[in-house]
C-alpha distance (Angstrom), angle and dihedral (degrees) to the residues before:
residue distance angle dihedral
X1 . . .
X2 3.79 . .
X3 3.68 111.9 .
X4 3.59 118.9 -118.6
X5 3.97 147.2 -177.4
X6 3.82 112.2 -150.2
X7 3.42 106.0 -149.3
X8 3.66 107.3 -163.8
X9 3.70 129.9 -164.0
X10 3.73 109.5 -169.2
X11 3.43 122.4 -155.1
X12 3.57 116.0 -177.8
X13 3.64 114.1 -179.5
X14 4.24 117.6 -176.4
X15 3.61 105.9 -151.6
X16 3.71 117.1 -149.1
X17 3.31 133.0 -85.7
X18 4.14 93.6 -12.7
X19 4.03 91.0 69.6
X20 4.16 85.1 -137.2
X21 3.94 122.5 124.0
X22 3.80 137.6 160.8
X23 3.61 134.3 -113.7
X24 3.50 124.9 -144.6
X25 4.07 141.7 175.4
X26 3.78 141.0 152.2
X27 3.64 122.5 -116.5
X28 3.74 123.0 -139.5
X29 3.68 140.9 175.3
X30 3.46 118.2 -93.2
X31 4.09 93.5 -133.5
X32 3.73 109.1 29.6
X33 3.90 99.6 23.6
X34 4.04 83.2 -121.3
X35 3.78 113.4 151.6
X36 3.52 121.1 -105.7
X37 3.54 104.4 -126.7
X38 4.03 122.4 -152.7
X39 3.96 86.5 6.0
X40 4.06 99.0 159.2
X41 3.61 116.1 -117.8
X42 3.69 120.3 -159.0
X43 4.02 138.4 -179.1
X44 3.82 111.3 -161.2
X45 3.33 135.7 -171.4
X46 3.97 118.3 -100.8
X47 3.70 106.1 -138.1
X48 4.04 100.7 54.7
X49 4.20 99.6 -0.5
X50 3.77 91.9 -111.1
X51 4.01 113.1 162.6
X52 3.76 113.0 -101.6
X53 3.64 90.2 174.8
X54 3.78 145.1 -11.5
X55 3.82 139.8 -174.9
X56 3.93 136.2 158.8
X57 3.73 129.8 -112.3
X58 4.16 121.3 -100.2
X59 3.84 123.7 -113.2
X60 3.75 79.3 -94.6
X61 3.74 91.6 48.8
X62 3.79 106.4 -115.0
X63 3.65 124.2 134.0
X64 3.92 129.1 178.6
X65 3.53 131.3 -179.3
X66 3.37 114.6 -143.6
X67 3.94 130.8 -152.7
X68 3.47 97.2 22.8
X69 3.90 121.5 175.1
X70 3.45 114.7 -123.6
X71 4.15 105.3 -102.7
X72 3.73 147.1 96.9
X73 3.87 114.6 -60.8
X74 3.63 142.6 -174.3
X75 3.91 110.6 -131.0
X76 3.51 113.8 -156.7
X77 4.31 125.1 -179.1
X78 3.70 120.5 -179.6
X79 3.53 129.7 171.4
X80 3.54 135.4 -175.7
X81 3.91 114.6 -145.5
């Protein structure tokens, strides 16, 4: 498996009123600072680790999940390369 640093920018945004925001990031290769494209991107629940949400990173490798309810999360990446 390719090695990899995640660099992860969050931005978590609280929208008014609805307590819901988005988190966002890019993902890039440890080594060559290429993106990791279609790296999986998941936000799971604490208690039992059951997906809340999931989405897959752009050919530039950003990701956000949108409409997200204000809690704690598990994020987990993986990528296979």
């Amino acid at each position: 498996m390719k090695q990899f640093f995640l660099f992860i920018a969050f931005s978590v945004a609280t929208a008014t009123g609805f307590a819901q925001g988005s988190i966002s990031g890019k993902l890039l290769d440890k080594n060559d600072k290429s993106p990791l494209i279609g790296a999986s991107v998941l936000l799971l629940n604490i208690p039992d680790s059951s997906l809340y949400k999931g989405v897959s990173a752009d050919l530039d490798g950003n990701f956000t999940i949108e409409a997200v309810t204000a809690g704690k999360y598990i994020l987990k990446i993986t990528y296979l390369g």
